[in-house]
N, C-alpha and C positions, 0 to 999 in steps of 0.2 A: 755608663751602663755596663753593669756583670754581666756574666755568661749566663747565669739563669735573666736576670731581668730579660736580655736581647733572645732568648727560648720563649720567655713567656709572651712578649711584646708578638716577638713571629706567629706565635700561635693562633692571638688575638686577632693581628692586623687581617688574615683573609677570612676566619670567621666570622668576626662578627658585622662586615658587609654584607658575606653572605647569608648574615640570619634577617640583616635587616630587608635586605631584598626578598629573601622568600616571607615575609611579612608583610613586604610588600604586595606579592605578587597576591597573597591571601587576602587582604582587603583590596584587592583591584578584582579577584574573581566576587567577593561579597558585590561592589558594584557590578559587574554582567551579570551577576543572575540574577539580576534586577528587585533586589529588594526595596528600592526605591521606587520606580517603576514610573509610569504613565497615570497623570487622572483619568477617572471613565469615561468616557465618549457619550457625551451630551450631544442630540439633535440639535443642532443651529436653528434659531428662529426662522432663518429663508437663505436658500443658497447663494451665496453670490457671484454674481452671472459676469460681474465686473472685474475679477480678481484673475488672473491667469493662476492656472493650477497642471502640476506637472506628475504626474503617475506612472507607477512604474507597476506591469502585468505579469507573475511569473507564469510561463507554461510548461507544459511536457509535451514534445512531439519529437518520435523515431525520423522517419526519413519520408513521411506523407507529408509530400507539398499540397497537397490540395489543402488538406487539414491549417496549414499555416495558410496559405492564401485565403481561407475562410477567418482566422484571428483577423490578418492584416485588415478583412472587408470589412469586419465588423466594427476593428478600430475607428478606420476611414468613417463607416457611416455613424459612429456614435460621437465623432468631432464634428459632422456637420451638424450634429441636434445641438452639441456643448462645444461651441467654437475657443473659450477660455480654460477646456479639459485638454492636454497630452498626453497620450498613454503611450509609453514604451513596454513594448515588445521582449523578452528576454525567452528564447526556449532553453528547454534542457530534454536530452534526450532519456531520462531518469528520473520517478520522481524521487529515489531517494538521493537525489543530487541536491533534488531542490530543499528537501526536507535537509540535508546536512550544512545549507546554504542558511538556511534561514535561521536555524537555532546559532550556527556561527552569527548572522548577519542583530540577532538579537542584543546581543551585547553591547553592539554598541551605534542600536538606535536604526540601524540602516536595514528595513527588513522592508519586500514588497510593502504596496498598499494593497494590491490583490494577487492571490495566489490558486492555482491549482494545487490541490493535495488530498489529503485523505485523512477523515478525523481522528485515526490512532496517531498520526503528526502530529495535529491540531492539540491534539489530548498534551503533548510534551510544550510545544511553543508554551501551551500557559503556563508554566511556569513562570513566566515573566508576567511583571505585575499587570495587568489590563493593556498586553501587549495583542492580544486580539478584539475583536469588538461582537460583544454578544449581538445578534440580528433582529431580535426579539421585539426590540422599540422601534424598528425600522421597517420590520414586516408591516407592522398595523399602522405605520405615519399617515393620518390622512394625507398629505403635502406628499410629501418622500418614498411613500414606503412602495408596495409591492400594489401594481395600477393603481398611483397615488395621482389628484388630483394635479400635482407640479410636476410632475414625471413627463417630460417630449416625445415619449413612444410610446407604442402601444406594448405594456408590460404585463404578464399574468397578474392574476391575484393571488392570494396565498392559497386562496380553496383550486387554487387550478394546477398547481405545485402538486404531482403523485404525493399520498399522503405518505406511504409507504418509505419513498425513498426523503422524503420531508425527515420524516423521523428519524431515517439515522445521522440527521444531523447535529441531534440533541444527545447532550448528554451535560452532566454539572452542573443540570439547573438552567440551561440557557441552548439556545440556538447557535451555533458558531461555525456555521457554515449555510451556504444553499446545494442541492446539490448542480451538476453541470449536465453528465452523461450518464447513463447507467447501463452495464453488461452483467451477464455470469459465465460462467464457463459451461462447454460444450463439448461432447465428443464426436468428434470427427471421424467418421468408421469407412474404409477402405470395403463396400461393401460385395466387392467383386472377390474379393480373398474371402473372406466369411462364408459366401455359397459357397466358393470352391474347396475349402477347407469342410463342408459338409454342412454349414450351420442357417439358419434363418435368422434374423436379424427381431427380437421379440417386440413388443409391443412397449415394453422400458426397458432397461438395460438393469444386470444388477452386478455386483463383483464376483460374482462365481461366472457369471458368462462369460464377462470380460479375461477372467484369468482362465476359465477351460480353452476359451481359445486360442488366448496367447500362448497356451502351453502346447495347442494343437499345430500350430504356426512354427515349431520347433523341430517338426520332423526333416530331417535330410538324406541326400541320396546316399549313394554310397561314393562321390567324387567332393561331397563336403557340403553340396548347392542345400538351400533350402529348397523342400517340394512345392512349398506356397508363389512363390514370387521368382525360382529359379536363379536365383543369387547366392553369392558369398556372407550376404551382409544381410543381418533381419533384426529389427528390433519391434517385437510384434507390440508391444505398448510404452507406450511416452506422455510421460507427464512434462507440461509447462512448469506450474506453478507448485512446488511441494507446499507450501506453506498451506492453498487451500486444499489440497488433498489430505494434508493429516485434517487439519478443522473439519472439512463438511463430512469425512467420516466419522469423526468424534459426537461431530453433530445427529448423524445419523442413527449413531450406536447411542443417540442418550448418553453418553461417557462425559466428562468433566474437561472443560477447558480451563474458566474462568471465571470467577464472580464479577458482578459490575462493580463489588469493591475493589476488585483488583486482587484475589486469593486465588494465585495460583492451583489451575487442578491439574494439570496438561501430566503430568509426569508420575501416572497409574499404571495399574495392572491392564486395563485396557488399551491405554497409548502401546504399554509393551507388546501386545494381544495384533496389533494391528500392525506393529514395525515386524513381528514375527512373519506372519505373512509376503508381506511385502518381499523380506528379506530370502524365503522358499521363492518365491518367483524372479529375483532381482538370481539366486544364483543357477538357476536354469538357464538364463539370459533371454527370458521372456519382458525383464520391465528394465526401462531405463528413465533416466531425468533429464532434461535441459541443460541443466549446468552440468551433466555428467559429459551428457553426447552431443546436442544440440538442438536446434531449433525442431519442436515437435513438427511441424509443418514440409521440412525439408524430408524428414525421414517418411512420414505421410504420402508425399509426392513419389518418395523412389521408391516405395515398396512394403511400408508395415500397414501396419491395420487400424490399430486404435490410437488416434491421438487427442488426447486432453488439450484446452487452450482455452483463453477466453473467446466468446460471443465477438469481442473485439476485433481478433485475430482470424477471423471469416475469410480476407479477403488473400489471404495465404493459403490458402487450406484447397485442395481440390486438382484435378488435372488442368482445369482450366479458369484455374485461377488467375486474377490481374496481375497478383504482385507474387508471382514463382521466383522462386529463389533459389533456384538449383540450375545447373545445364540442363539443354534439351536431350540429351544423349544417357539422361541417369531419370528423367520425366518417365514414369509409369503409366499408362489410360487406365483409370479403375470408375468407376460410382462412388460418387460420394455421397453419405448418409449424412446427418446433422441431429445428434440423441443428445435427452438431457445425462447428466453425468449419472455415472452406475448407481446405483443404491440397495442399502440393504434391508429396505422393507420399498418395496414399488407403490403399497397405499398409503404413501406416508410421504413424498419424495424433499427431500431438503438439499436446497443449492444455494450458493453463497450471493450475495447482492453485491456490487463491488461496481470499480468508474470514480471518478474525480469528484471532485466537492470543490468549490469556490469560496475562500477566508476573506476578510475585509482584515488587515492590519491599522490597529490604532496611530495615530502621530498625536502632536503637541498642536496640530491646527484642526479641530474638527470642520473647516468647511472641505481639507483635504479628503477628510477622510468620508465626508458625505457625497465629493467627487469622486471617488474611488468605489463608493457602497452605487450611485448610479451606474455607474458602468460595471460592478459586478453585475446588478440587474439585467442590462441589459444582453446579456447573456445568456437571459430568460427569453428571450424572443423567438416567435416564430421565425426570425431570419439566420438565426445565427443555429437554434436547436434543431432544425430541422437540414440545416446542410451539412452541420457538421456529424448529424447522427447518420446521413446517405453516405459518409466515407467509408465506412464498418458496421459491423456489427453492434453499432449502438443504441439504444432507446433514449428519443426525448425524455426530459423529465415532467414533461407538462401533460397536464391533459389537452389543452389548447393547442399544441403539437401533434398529440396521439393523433385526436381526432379531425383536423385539418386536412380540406380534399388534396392540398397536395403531397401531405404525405401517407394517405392514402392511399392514394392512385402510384406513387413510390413502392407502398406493400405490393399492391397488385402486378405489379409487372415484373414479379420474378423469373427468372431467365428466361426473359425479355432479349437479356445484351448478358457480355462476361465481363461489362466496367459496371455502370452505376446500378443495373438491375443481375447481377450478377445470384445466381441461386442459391450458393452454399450463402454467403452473407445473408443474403434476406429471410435464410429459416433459419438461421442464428438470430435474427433480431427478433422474430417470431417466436423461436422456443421461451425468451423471457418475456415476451409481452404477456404471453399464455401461461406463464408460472410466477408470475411477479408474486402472488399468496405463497408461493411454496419458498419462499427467498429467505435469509436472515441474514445480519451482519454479530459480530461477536462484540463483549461488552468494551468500549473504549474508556481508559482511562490511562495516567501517566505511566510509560513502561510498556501497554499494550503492544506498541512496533514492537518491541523486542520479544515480546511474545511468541506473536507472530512469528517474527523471523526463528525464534527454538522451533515453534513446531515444524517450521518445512527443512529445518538444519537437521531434523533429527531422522527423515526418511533418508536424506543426502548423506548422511554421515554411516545409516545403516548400509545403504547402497555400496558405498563407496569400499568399505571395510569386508563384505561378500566379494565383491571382485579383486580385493586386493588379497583374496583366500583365509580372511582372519576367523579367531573363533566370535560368531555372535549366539550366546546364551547369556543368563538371569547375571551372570558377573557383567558380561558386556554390558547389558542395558544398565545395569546399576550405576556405573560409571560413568553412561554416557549420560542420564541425565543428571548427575553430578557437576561434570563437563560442561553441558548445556545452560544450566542454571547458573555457575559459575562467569562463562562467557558471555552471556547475553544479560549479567546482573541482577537475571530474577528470583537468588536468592536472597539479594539485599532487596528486593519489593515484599518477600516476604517477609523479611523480619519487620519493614515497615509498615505491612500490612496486621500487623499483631497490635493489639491493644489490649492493657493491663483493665483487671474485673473494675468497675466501677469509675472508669472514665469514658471519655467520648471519643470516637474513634474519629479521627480528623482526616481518614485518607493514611494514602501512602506518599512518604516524605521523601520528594521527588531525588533522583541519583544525582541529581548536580548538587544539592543539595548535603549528600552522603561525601561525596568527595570533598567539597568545602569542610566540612565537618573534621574528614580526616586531615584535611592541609593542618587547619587550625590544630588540633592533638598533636601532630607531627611537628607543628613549630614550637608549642610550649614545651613539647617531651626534651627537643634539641636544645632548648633554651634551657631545663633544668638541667641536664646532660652535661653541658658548658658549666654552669654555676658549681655543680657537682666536683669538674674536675679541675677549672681553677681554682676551688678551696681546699683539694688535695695537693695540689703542686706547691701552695703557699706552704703548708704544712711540713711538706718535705723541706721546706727552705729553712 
């Protein structure tokens, strides 16, 4: 072998492993994104009672033992009715833990059979071929389905399922989820600072009170102290959640989020219209965030005014509240109020519907997956909706819940006690039961999470760039939602979401889908690349 042959040979020998394995790896992602997939999930003619069946339950739970001890109970009591069902248990303190578990866990086959999530999840999961199981057949089973004639407990019916929160389970054409709990968020108002800052607490709240006051809340002596609370430290308004904060403004203002096709609107003259804002009050240092500062509920306690949260998050919120999360020596005594979130027309008010939803994951054994659609059911129960809604600020989703004397007599005895009848919680569960008509959720489809996640990315990112003293005007915002789209992908939904005149618009061509896409380009370009310049090197020879 010559010097050129033993050149050309080297060249060879580590390329063209390495093409064959990135060619590999390309047809091993074509199988994970399940273009094979799953059949569809056929009803079994009768369950069988004979077969041992083992299940696995995703949940989300923080640090409320009660809340688990109520899983546990309900597990325990749903194996004495199905003594050949096992349901394991799995929490995550995150749902998008669970949500980045599952799309990994889809791949390769190994995905709950029930999950707690939330249908913009749900919207991505399908991507994989009939890796979820539409509910639809299962609702109506006489045998099976929702107080079906085979069913061991006493299970609602579909008409006794809030209709409201029913529906945002749908989207695609099909049902693919039930819901489990349902909250919205709530402003928590430190109502002892508000008199004494001069103000009365209105009849609804709207964004010009909320930011007059926070900007009123800003006065100091002449030793540095804030005049409201007599501190160093004020942060007169705190939002939890940015992501519903831009949405239920967008929503409020008529402004453009989203189509149900999935046509990005989010990144307008009005989104900028409102980050403007935000951003005059973020540099006064009247507004902060959660992921900036911290926990709305802690700063609540020690001394600001208005704190955003969800309905959920009740049982933090207040002087004497169960679950305080601060020392005693930084604990504030103030009144607390319990308003729905600000708005920008008060006869009109719109709040975000939001809380967990229940999936049923397909397998290759429909009797597993009929054991697994049972005990989502069971979930539906007055024993399990009704204890787990007394830990928070939660609302059953049954009407057969609502109206049951014992959670009933549960409304009525608000601060009653400061654990299970606790006041700030129980007018949080109140302000949604009394607004469930004023509620919406936004359109779901594949992408939506990331949606979402731009819009509360984009207050965060305004926020963050005012205190770091940067310039925010029309360049900034141009950028940022460049930035924004770019990072969270959704400018590749929009090009997906584009269909040429005279065809049929199939949707948008999900991101896993785009990225395979590019593997594939990227192995043939290397491939011709290679052919290219071993035909020149022969040349030179």
């Amino acid at each position: 072998m010559n010097k050129e042959e033993k050149r050309s040979h080297s060249a060879k020998g580590p390329f063209l492993p390495f093409l064959a394995a990135l060619m590999g790896c390309v047809f091993l992602l074509t199988g994970c994104h399940g273009s094979k997939g799953l059949d569809a999930f056929a009803i079994p003619e009768s369950f069988d009672a004979g077969t041992e069946h083992e299940i696995t339950f995703w949940a989300k739970n923080d640090t409320n033992k009660t809340q688990t001890a109520i899983y546990e109970q309900a597990i325990a009591d749903f194996q004495e009715l199905y003594p050949n069902i096992r349901v394991n248990l799995r929490l995550y303190t995150d749902y998008g833990k669970i949500y980045n578990d599952v799309i990994t866990n889809i791949a390769t086959n190994t995905t709950p059979n029930v999950c707690v999530t939330y249908p913009d999840h749900i919207a991505t999961y399908l991507t994989g071929v009939n890796q979820v199981v539409p509910l639809e057949g299962l609702f109506d089973d006489d045998r099976y389905g929702l107080g079906g004639s085979e069913v061991r407990f006493d299970a609602p019916s579909r008409e006794e399922i809030i209709p409201r929160f029913l529906e945002e389970c749908a989207f695609g054409g099909h049902y693919y989820a039930i819901p489990y709990m349902r909250s919205t968020e709530s402003c928590y108002i430190n109502k002892t600072y508000v008199e004494k800052l001069g103000y009365e607490l209105p009849d609804a709240l709207t964004w010009d009170f909320v930011w007059e006051v926070s900007e009123a809340a800003m006065a100091m002596d002449d030793e540095g102290n804030y005049l409201v609370n007599g501190q160093d430290v004020m942060i007169p308004f705190i939002y939890k959640s940015t992501d519903n904060m831009m949405i239920q403004q967008i929503r409020q203002k008529s402004a453009g989020y989203s189509t149900e096709e999935g046509e990005i609107l989010l990144f307008s003259d009005d989104t900028k219209e409102l980050l403007e804002t935000i951003a005059a009050h973020t540099r006064t240092g009247a507004f902060s965030t959660f992921k900036i500062s911290s926990y709305p509920a802690n700063f609540l306690n020690a001394g600001c005014i208005f704190a955003i949260d969800s309905t959920a998050g009740a049982t933090w919120m207040g002087s004497d509240a169960p679950l305080i999360d601060i020392s005693a020596d930084k604990l504030v005594e103030f009144e607390t109020e319990v308003m729905a979130i600000p708005q920008f027309d008060t006869s009109n008010p719109q709040m975000i519907s939001q809380g967990p939803s229940v999936c049923v994951f397909n397998k290759e054994d429909s009797q597993e997956v009929l054991a697994s659609w049972l005990f989502a059911q069971y979930l539906l129960t007055n024993e399990v909706q009704i204890a787990y809604a007394e830990t928070e600020g939660y609302v059953p989703v049954t009407s057969r819940a609502q109206e049951s004397p014992e959670y009933q007599e549960y409304l009525a005895g608000c601060g009653e006690d400061n654990a299970l009848h606790y006041e700030v919680k129980i007018k949080a569960t109140k302000l949604l039961l009394e607004n469930v008509d004023h509620t919406f959720v936004t359109p779901v489809f594949n992408g939506s999470a990331s949606l979402r996640d731009a819009a509360g990315q984009l207050i965060e990112e305004t926020v963050k760039s005012i205190r770091r003293s940067q310039t925010v005007d029309d360049a900034y915002f141009e950028k940022l939602y460049s930035d924004m789209a770019s990072r969270h992908h959704l400018d590749q939904l929009e090009q997906q979401g584009s269909s040429k005149e005279g065809k049929s618009d199939l949707g948008p061509l999900p991101v896993s889908a785009v990225l395979l896409l590019s593997a594939l380009a990227g192995a043939w370009a290397l491939m011709l690349a290679y052919i290219f310049f071993d035909r020149a090197k022969k040349k030179e020879c």
